[in-house]
N, C-alpha and C positions, 0 to 999 in steps of 0.2 A: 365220163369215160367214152374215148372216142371206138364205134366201132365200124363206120362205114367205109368200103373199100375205094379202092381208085375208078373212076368210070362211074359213081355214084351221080346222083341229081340234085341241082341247089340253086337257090336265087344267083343271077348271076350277077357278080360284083365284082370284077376280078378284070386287072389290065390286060392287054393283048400279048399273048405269046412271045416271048424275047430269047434270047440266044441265052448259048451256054455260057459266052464268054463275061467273065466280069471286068469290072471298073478295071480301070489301069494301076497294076501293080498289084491285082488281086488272082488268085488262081482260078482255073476254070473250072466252074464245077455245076453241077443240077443244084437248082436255087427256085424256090417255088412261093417263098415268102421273103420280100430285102430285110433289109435291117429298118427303115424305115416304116415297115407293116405294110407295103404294095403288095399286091397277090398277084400274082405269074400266073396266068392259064396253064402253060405247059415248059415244062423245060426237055431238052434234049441229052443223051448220053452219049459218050464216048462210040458206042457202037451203032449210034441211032435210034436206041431204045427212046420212045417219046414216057415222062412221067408225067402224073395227072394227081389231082386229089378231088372229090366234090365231097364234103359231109353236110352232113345238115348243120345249123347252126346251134343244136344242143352239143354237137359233137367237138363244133369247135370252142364251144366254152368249157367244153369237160377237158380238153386236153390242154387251156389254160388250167383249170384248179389240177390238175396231172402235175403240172412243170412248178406251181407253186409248192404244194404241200410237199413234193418232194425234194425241195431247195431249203424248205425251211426245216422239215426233217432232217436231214443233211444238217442245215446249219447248227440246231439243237445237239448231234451227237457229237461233232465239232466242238461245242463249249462244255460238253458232259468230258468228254476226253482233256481238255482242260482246266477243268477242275478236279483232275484226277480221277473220274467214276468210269472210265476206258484207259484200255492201255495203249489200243492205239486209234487211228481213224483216216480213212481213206476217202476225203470228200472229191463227189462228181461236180461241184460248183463250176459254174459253165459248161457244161458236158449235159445238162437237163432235157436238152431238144432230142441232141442224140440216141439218148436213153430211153424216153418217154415214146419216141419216133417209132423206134426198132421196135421196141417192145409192144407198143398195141398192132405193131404190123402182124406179129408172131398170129396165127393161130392155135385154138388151145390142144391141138397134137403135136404141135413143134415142140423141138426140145430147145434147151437154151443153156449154153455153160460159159458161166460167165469168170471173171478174173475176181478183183475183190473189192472194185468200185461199181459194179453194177448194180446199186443203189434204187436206183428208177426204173432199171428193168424189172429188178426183184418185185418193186410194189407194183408194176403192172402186171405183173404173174397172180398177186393176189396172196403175195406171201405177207405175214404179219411185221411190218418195218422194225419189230423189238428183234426178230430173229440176228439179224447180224449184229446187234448190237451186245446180244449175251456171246457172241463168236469174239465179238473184242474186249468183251470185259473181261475174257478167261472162265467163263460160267459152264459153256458147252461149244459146241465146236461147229452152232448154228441152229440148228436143231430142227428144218424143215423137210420136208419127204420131198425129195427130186424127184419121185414117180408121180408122186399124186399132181405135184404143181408143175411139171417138167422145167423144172431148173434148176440145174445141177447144185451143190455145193461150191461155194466161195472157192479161187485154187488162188493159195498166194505164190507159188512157184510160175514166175513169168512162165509164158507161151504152153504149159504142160497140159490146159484144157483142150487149146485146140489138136491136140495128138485122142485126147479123149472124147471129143466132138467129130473126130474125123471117123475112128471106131464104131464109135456110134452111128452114123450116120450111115455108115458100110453094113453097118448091121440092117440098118431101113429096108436099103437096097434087096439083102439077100432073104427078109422076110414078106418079098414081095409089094412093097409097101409105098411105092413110088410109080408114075405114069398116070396117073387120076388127079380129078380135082380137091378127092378126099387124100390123097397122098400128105407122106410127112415129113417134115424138112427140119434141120438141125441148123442151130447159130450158135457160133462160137466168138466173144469178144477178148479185145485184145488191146494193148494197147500201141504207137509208135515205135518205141522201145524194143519192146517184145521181136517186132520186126526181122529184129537180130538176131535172135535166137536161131539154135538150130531146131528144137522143135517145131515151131513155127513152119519153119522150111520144110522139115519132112513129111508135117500136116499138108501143105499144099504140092509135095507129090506126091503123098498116096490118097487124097482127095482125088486127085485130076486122073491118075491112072485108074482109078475104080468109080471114077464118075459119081463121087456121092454126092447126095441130094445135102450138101451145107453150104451155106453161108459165110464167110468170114466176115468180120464184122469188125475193124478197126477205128478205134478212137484217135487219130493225130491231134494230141492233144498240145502237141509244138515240144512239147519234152519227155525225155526220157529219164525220169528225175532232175537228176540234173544237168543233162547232156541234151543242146538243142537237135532238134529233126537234119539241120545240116550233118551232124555227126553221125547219122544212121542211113543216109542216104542220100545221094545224088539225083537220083529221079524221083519223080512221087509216086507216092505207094503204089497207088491204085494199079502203075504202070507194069509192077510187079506179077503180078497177075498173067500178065499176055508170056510169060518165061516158063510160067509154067501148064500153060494149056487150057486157063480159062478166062473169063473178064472179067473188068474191073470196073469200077465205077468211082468216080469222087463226087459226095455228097458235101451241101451244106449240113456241116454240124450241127450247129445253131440255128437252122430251121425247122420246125419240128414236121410241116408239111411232107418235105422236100425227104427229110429222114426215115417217114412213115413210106413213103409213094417206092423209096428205092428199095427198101429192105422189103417188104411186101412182092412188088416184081420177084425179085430174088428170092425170096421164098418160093414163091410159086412156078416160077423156072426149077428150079430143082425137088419140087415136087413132083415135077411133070417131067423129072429124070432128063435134065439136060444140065445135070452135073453143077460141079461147086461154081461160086463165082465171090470178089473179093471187094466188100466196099472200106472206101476212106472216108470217113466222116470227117470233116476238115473243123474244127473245133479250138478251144485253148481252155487248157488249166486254170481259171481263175486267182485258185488257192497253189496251196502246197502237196506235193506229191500224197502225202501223208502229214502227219501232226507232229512228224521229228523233222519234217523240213525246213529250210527257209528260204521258200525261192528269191529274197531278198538280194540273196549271195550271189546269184548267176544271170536275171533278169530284170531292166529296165522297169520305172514306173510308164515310163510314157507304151511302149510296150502293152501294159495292164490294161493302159488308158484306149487304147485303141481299138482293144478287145471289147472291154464293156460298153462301146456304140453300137455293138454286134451281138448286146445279151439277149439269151434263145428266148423269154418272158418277155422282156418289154416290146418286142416286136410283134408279138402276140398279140398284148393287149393295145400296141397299136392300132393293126388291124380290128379288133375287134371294138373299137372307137370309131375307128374310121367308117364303121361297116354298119355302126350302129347297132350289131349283135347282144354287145353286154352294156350295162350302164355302172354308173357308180354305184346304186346300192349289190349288184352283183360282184364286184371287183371286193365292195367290204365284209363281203360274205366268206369271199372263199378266204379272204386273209383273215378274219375269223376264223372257220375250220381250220388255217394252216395253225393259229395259236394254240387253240383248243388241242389239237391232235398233239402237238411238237408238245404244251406242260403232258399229258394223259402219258407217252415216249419218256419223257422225266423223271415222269413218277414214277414210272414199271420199271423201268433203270434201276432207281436207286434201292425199290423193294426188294433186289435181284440179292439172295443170299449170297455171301462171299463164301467159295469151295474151298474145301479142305484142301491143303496141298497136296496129299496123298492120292488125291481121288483121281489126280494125272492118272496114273496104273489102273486106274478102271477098265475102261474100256480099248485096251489096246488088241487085246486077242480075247475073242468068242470063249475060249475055253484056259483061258491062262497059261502060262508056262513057266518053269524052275527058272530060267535066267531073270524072268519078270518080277517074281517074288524075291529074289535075292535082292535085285535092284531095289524095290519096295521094303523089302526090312533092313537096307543098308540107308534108307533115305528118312526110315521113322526112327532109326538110333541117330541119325542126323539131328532130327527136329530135338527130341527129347533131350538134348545137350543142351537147347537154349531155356529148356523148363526150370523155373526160378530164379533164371539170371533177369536183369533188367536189360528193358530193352528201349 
């Protein structure tokens, strides 16, 4: 588990300082680790902000076995939804650096409200990876304390966290709780798509007029379901940002470095009460939106192909070859634990009792009501019509 910050101290191994700008025909963006596994000293931001990373080398192996277990996690409920034991599944597959980045930048008083792929964030929260998994089997509705772990509940309604993360975060402000090092800061993720939204939009004007200490935190994952990033805008995201009063940044997605260093700054700028600010994590969709998709329909192999020269893990365990950090019996370690862990997810799946369908009417209101129970006894003369017929 990585926990050291930016400005930290380490063997030095790492190439000389290079610009923002990327290869020809690539975006520009803060890049701290290539695809190849070279380490960047520093890279620069849009506003001249310089990022940095130094961890020790336990740190950078922990945020290898971070980006595995949670891809194979991922992968595992992926094929549990496939066999029918999920109804549905929203895999982060290539989106691992992003995730894993952001979320060990948080400190444990930040809050964090995520959409319903925050997979990676969830498990660096220290939340137990079966919770979403009972939210998509139909079991319960997630079932983790957002106070105790600060992360909100899963919202499947595109863009409606970050209205609920901007609240929040205004709430920081007025409990005094911002201008210090100990101050606390709020991320709200989201994805390309979402962009569109009008919530979205209205998050980042009343963020920027009240100056709260959040984060937005986008995934360009290249689509929008099924509608490519051409289709949601003309300029990149990031650029969005300066319209409406704060800055922006475009991250490598797929570097976990680069994702840590940026989201971290940004925490901590709006901790120290100088308001929201908006990152693009420049990323790609591996899989499919969800398990009912098939991005077969709308996107290229070669596409696919281009992407996975850019996967956020093997670039890792590049560097960390090259660096001489990890070795092979390390590498079969952690893919070990990823096994172990992903059958132990399996098994607790499928242990998972199947709820009555009634039990829906449980918990909708604290203290019930007469429209509720009518609903409820007009839905169990339902079920009892099918008692003794065959089915």
């Amino acid at each position: 588990m990585a926990k050291g910050d930016p400005g930290g101290t380490t063997r030095s191994r790492r190439a000389a300082p290079r610009s923002k700008k990327g290869a020809a025909g690539d975006p520009e963006l803060v890049q701290l680790l290539t695809p190849e596994g070279e380490r960047i000293d520093s890279a620069t931001g849009p506003d001249g902000t310089e990022y940095r990373v130094d961890f020790t080398d336990e740190e950078y192996r922990g945020l290898y076995r971070d980006l595995v277990l949670v891809r194979k996690l991922d992968a595992e409920a992926t094929a549990l939804q496939r066999q029918g034991e999920l109804g549905l599944w929203a895999s982060l597959l290539g989106q691992e650096a992003a995730q894993v980045g952001s979320g060990r930048a948080l400190r444990a008083h930040d809050m964090a409200f995520p959409t319903y792929r925050e997979h990676g964030v969830l498990y660096c929260r220290g939340i137990d990876p079966i919770m979403p998994l009972g939210l998509f089997r139909g079991v319960d509705q997630g079932g983790w304390d957002p106070n105790e772990f600060k992360f909100n509940m899963y919202t499947i309604v595109i863009g409606a966290q970050t209205l609920h993360a901007t609240g929040y975060a205004m709430g920081i402000t007025m409990d005094g709780k911002v201008g210090t090092d100990d101050g606390e800061a709020a991320i709200a993720y989201f994805g390309d798509g979402a962009t569109s939204q009008g919530d979205v939009n209205e998050a980042f004007v009343w963020a920027s007029v009240f100056n709260a200490p959040l984060v937005f935190f986008c995934q360009n994952n290249q689509y929008a379901i099924s509608e490519p990033l051409e289709r949601q805008t003309r300029v990149p995201l990031y650029q969005r940002a300066a319209g409406f009063g704060f800055p922006g940044v475009r991250v490598d997605g797929n570097d976990v470095l680069a994702s840590y260093a940026v989201t971290r700054t940004a925490l901590d700028n709006a901790r120290h009460g100088q308001g929201p600010s908006l990152i693009e994590a420049y990323t790609y969709r591996m899989g499919a939106h969800t398990t009912s998709d098939d991005p077969t329909r709308y996107r290229i192999a070669s596409e696919v192909e281009s992407w996975q020269a850019k996967d956020p893990i093997l670039r890792v365990r590049a560097f960390l070859e090259k660096q001489q950090i990890a070795d092979a019996t390390f590498f079969a370690e952690v893919d070990e634990q990823a096994r172990r862990e992903s059958v132990h997810l399996r098994e607790r799946v499928l242990s998972m009792p199947n709820p009555e369908p009634v039990t829906m009417f449980d918990h909708v209101y604290p203290n019930g009501s007469p429209l509720l129970d009518e609903q409820r006894a007009q839905f169990n003369r339902y079920m009892e019509s099918f008692e003794g017929s065959a089915h």
